[in-house]
C-alpha positions as CSV (number, residue, x, y, z in Angstrom):
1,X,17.4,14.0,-3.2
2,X,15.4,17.3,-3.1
3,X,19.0,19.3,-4.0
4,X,19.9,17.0,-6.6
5,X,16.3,17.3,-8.4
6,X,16.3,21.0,-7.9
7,X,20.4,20.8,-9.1
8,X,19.6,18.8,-12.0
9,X,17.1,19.9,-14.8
10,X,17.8,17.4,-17.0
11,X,16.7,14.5,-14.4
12,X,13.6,16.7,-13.7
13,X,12.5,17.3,-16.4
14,X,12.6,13.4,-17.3
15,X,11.0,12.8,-13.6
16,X,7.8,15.0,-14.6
17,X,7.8,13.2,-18.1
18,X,7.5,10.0,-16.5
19,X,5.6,10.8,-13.5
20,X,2.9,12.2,-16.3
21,X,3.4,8.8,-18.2
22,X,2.4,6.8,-14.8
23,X,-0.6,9.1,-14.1
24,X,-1.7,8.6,-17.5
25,X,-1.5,4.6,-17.7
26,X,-3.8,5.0,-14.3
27,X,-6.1,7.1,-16.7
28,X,-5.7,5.0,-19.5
29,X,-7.4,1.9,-17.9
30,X,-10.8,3.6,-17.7
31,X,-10.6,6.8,-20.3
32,X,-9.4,5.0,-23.3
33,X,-11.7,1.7,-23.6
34,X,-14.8,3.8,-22.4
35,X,-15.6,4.5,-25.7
36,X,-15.9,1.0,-26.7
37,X,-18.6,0.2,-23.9
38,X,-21.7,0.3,-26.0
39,X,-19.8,-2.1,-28.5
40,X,-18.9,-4.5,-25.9
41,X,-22.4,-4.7,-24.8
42,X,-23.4,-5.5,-27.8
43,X,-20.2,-8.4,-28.7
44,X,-20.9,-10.1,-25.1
45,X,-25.2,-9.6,-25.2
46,X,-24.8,-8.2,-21.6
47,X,-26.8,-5.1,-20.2
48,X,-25.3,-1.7,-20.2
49,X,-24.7,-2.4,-16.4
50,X,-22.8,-5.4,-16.7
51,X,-20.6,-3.8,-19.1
52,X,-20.0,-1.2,-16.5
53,X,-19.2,-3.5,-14.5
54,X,-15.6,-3.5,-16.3
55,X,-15.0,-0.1,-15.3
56,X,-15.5,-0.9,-11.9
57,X,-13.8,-3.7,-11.9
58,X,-10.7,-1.7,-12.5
59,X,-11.6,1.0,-9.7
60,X,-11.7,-2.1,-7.4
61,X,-8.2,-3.0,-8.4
62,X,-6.8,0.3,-8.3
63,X,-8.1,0.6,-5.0
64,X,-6.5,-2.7,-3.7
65,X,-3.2,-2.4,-5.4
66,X,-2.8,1.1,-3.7
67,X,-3.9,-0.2,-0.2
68,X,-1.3,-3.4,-0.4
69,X,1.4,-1.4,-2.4
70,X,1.9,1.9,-0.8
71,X,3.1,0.3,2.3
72,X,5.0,-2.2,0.6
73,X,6.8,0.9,-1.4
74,X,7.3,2.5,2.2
75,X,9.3,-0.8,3.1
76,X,10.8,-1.8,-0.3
77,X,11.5,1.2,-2.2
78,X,9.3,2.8,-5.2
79,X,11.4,1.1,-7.9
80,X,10.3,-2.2,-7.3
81,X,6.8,-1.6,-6.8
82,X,6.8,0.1,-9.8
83,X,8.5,-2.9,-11.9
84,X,6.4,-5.4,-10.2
85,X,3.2,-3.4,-10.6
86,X,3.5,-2.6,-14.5
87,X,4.8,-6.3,-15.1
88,X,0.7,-7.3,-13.5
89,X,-0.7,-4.6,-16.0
90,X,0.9,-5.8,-19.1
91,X,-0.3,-9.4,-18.4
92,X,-3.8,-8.9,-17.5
93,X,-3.8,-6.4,-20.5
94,X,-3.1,-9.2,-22.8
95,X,-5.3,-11.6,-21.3
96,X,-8.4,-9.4,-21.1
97,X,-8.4,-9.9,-25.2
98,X,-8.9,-13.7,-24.9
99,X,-12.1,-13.2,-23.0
100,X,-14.6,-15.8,-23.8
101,X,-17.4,-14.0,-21.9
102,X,-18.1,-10.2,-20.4
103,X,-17.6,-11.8,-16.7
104,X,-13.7,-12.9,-17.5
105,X,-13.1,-10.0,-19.0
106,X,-14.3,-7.9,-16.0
107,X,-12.0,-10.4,-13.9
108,X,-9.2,-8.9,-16.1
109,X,-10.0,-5.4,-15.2
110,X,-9.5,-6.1,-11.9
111,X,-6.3,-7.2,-12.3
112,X,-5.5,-4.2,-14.9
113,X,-6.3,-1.9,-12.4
114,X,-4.4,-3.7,-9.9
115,X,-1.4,-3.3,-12.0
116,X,-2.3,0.2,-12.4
117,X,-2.4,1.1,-9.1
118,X,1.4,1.4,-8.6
119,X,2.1,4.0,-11.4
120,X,-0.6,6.0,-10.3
121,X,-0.1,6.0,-6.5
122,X,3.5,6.2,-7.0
123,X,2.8,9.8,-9.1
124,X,1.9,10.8,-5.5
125,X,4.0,9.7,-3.5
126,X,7.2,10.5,-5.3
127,X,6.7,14.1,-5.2
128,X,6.0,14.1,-1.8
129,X,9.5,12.1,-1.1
130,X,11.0,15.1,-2.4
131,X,9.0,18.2,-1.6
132,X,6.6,19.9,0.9
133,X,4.2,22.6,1.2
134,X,3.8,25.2,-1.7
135,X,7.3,23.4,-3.7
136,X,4.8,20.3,-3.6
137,X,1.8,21.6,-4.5
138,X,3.5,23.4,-8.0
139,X,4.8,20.3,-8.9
140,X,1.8,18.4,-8.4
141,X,-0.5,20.8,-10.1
142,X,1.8,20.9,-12.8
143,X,2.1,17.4,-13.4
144,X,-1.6,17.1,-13.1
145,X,-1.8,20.1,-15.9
146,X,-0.1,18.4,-18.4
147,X,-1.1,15.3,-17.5
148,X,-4.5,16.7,-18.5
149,X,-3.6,15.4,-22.2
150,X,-4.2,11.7,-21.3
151,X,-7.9,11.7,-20.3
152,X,-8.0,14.1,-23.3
153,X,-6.5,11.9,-25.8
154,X,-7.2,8.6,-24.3
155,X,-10.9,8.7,-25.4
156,X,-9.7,10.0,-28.6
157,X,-7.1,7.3,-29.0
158,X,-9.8,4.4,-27.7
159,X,-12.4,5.6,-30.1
160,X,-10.2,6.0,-33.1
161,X,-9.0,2.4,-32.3
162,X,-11.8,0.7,-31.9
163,X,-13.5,2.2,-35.0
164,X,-10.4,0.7,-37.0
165,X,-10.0,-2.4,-35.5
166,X,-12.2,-3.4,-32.8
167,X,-12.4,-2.8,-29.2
168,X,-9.5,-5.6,-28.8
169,X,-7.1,-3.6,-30.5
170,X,-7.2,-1.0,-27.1
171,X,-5.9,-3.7,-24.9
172,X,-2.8,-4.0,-27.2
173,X,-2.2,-0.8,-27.4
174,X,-2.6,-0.1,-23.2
175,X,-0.2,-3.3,-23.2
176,X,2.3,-1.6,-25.4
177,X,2.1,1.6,-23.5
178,X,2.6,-0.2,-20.2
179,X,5.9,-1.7,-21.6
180,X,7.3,1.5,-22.9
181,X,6.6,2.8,-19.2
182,X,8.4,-0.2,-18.2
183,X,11.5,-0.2,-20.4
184,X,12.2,3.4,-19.3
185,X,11.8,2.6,-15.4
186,X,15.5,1.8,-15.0
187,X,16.1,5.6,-15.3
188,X,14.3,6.6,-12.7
189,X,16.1,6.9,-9.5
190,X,15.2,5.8,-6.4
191,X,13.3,8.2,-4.6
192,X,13.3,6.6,-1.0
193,X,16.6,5.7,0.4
194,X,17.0,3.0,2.1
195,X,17.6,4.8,5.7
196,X,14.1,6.5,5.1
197,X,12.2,3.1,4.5
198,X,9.8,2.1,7.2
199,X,11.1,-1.2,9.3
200,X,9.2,-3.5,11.2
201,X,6.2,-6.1,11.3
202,X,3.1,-5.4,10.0
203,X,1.5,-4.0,12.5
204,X,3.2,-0.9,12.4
205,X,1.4,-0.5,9.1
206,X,-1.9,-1.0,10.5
207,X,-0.8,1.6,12.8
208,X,0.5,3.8,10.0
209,X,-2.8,3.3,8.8
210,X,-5.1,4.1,11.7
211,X,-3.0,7.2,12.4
212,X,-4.0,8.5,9.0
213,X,-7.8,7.4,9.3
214,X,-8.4,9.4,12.1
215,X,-6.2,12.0,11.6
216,X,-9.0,14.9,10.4
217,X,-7.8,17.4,8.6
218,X,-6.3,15.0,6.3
219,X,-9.1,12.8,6.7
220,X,-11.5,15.5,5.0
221,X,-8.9,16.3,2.0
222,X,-9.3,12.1,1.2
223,X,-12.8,12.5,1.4
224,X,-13.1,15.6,-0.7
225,X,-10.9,14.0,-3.0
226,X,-12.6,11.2,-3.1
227,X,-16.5,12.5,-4.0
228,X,-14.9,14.9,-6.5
229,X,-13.1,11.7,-8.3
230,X,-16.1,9.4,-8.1
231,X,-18.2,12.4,-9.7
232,X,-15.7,12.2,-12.6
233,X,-16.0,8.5,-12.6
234,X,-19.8,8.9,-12.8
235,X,-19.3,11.1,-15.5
236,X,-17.3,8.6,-17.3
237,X,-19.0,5.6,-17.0
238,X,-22.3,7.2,-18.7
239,X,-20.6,10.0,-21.2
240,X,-20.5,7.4,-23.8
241,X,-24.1,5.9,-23.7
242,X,-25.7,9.8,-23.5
243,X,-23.2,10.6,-26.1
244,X,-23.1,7.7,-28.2
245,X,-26.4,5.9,-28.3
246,X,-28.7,8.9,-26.7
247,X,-26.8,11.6,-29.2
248,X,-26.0,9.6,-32.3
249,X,-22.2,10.1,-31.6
250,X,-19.6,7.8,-33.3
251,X,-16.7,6.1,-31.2
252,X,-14.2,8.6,-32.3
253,X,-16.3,11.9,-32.4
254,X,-17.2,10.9,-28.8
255,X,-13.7,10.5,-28.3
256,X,-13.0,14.1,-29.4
257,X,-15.8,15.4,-27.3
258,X,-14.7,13.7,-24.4
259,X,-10.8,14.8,-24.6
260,X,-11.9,18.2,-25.5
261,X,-13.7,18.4,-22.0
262,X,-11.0,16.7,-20.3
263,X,-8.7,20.0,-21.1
264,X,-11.1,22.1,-18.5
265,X,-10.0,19.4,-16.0
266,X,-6.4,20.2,-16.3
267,X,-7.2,24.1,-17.0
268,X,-8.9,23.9,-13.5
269,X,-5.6,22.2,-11.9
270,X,-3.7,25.4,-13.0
271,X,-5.9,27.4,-12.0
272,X,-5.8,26.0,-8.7
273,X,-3.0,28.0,-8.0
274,X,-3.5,31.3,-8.4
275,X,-5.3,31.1,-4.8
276,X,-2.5,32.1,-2.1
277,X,-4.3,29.1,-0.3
278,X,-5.5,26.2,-2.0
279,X,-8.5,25.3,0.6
280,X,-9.9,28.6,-0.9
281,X,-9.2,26.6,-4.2
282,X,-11.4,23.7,-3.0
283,X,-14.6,26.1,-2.2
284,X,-14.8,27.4,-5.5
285,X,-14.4,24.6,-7.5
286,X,-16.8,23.0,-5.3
287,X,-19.4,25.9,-6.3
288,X,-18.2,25.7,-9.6
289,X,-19.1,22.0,-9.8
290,X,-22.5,22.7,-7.8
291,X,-23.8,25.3,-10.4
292,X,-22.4,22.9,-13.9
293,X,-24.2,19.5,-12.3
294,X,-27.5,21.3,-11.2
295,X,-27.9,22.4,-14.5
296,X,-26.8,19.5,-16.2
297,X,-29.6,17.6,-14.4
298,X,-31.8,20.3,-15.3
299,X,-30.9,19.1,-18.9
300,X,-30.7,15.5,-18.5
301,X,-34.2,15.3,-17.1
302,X,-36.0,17.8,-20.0
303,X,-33.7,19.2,-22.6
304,X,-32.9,17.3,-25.8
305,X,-29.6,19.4,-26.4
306,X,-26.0,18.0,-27.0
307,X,-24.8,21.4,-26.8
308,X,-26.7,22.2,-23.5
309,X,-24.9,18.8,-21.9
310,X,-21.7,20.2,-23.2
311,X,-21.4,23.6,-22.3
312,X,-22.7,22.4,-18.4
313,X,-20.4,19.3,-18.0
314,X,-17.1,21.8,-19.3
315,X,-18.5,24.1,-16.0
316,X,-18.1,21.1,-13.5
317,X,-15.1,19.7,-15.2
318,X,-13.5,23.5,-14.2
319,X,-14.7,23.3,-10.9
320,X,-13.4,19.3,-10.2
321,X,-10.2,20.1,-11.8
322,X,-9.6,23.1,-8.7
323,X,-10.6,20.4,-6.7
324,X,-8.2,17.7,-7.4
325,X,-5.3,19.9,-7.2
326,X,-6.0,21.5,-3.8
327,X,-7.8,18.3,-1.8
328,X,-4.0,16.0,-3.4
329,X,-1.4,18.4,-2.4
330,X,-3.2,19.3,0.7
331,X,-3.7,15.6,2.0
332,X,-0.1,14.5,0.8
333,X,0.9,17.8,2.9
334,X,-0.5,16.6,5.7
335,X,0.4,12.5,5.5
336,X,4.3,13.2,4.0
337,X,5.8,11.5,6.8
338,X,3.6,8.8,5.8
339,X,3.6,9.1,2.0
340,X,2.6,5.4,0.6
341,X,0.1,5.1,3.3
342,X,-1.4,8.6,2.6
343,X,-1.4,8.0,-1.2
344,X,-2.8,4.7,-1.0
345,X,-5.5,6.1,1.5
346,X,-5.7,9.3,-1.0
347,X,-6.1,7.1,-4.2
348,X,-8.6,4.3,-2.7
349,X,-11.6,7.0,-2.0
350,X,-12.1,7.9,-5.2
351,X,-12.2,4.4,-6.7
352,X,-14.3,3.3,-3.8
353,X,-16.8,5.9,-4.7
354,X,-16.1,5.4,-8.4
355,X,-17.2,1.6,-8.2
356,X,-20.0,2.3,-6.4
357,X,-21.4,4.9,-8.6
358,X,-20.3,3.6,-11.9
359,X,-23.0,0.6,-11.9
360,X,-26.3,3.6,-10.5
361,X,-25.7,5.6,-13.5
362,X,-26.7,3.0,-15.9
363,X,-30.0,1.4,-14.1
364,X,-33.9,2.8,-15.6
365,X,-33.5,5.8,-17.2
366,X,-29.9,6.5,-17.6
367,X,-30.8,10.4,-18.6
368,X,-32.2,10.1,-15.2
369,X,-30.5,7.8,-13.0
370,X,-27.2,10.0,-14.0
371,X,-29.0,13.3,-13.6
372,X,-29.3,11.9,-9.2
373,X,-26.4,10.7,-9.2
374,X,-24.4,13.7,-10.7
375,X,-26.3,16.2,-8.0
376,X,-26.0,13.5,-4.9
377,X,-22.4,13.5,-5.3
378,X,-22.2,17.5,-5.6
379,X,-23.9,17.8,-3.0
380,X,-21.4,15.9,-0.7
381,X,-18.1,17.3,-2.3
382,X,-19.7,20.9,-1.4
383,X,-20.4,19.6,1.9
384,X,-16.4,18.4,2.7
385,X,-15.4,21.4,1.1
386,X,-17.3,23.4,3.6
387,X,-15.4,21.6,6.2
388,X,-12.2,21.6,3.9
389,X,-12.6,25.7,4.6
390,X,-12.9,25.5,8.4
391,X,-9.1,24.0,8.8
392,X,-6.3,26.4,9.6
393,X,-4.4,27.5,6.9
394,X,-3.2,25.1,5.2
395,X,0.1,26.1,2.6
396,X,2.1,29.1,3.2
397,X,4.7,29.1,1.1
């Protein structure tokens, strides 16, 4: 498979196309309706932090679809977990806009981001069916590069929407998305013969599992992963109410602020690179992020300055963007023999943290309750990348 890809540019450059499209439907569940959270709070008379709620509703299900599907993608193939997965999303999608009350609609997240889950862990694990070491880690980066226009337009896209039409109208456009995704799947080939597909009861999953969990070095790359990701979901879940109703922002313009910060994500991805090894990567962006959320909570707690919030957040958004690209290709490195197992594992910590966090930012004093949360969660991802630095080299090629 690896020869044919490298053999055949025309079938890669249609794999990164739609490896992009799968990362960005995982984005899309939470980046493009994010704008339409104060509005929904005020259409369902629910607190700020039961509107949250839906965004961590859909971490939960992302996290759950990736722990039951990546091992079911290990014994089945990617194809159908991808058709099967995408199917979920475009139904709970469409339901999600009947919602008589804020709690159904949250049940629908769940079962969005269930659907989600195989598109995004898939994006993963389909690279690392084909590649290893450095060969993996330039196709990752680069798919997370350009990938960097969804949480940069999905914002954009979200607020524009709902400004025209009402926060419903984003669910029929996620739906439509998830379709086009779908009609295109058939071109995709299979990535995981079947000789390669893992055999047995379910036990040996469990084992899979347990090898992974307590396997260290790649153990530390999940949980690095994992802090920065949650950080970013922080981020996300309280952007529009510091922006929106703190800042005076309308949907869209908050839209345009928020995709224009989410380019320093994927400029941070690429930059990722240019360090001959990527745990190197993971230290600086870790300081990066340090130094943007210190003084972002400097600025939260006694500056009234959009501009100040700005130019801060675009610091940490470098940093986390170095991060994601070392702590995913060096934790796929190190579980490729495992790779639906490892992506699942790889994928759940960040929504685990995510769903945690989402709900803290929003309680008391929101400029506040973000401002600890932003600096706890630096704090750790400075702490696994100091770990993170002690491993032997990780990439050499």
């Amino acid at each position: 498979m690896a020869r044919k890809l490298a053999t055949d540019g025309h079938y890669y450059a249609f794999l990164i196309f739609y490896l992009v499209a799968l990362s960005a439907l995982g984005s899309f569940v939470n980046d493009m309706y994010s704008p339409a959270l104060p509005g929904m709070s005020r259409f369902f008379g629910c607190s700020i932090s039961t509107a949250q709620m839906g965004l961590s509703m859909g971490m939960m299900g992302l996290a759950v679809g990736q722990l039951v599907l990546g091992p079911l993608s290990d014994r089945r193939g990617r194809k159908p977990v991808l058709i099967g997965s995408l199917t979920v999303f475009i139904v709970a999608a469409v339901a999600s806009i009947f919602s008589p009350t804020i709690h159904v609609f949250n049940l629908c997240r769940f079962f969005q981001g269930l659907g989600a889950a195989g598109g995004y862990f898939l994006t993963r694990t389909i690279p690392a069916d084909v590649y290893g070491g450095r060969p993996l880690a330039k196709l990752m980066a680069l798919i997370g590069a350009i990938n960097g226009i969804a949480p940069a337009s999905a914002p954009v896209i979200g607020g524009v929407t709902a400004d025209a039409f009402g926060w419903k109208a984003i669910f029929v456009v996620l739906a439509l998305f998830a379709l086009a995704v779908l009609a295109l799947s058939p071109l995709m080939k299979e990535s995981l013969g079947p000789s390669k597909r893992l055999t047995g009861p379910l036990s040996a999953t469990l084992k899979g599992y347990r090898n992974l969990l307590t396997a260290k070095p790649f153990m530390v790359h999940v949980c690095l992963k994992g802090t920065a990701l949650g950080l970013l979901f922080a981020y996300i879940s309280t952007a529009p109410f510091i922006l929106q109703t703190h800042y005076g922002l309308s949907q869209t313009v908050y839209g345009l602020v928020i995709g224009f910060n989410a380019l320093f994500v994927a400029a941070g991805s690429m930059a990722a690179l240019r360090f001959r090894l990527l745990k190197r990567a993971a230290v600086v962006g870790a300081w990066i992020t340090v130094t943007g959320i210190v003084a972002e909570a400097i600025a939260l707690c006694t500056v009234h300055s959009i501009w100040l919030f700005e130019g801060c957040m675009v610091v940490a958004l470098f940093g986390l963007g170095n991060i994601f690209t070392a702590s995913n290709t060096l934790a796929m490195n190190e579980g490729r023999a495992q790779a639906g197992e490892a992506s699942s594992i790889l994928g759940i910590a960040g929504y685990i943290v995510g769903a945690i966090v989402t709900p803290l930012v929003g309680l008391g004093n929101i400029m506040h309750s973000s401002a600890i949360t932003f600096v706890a969660l630096a704090v750790i991802v400075l702490f696994f990348a100091s770990i993170t630095a002690k491993i032997p080299a990780d990439l050499k090629k």
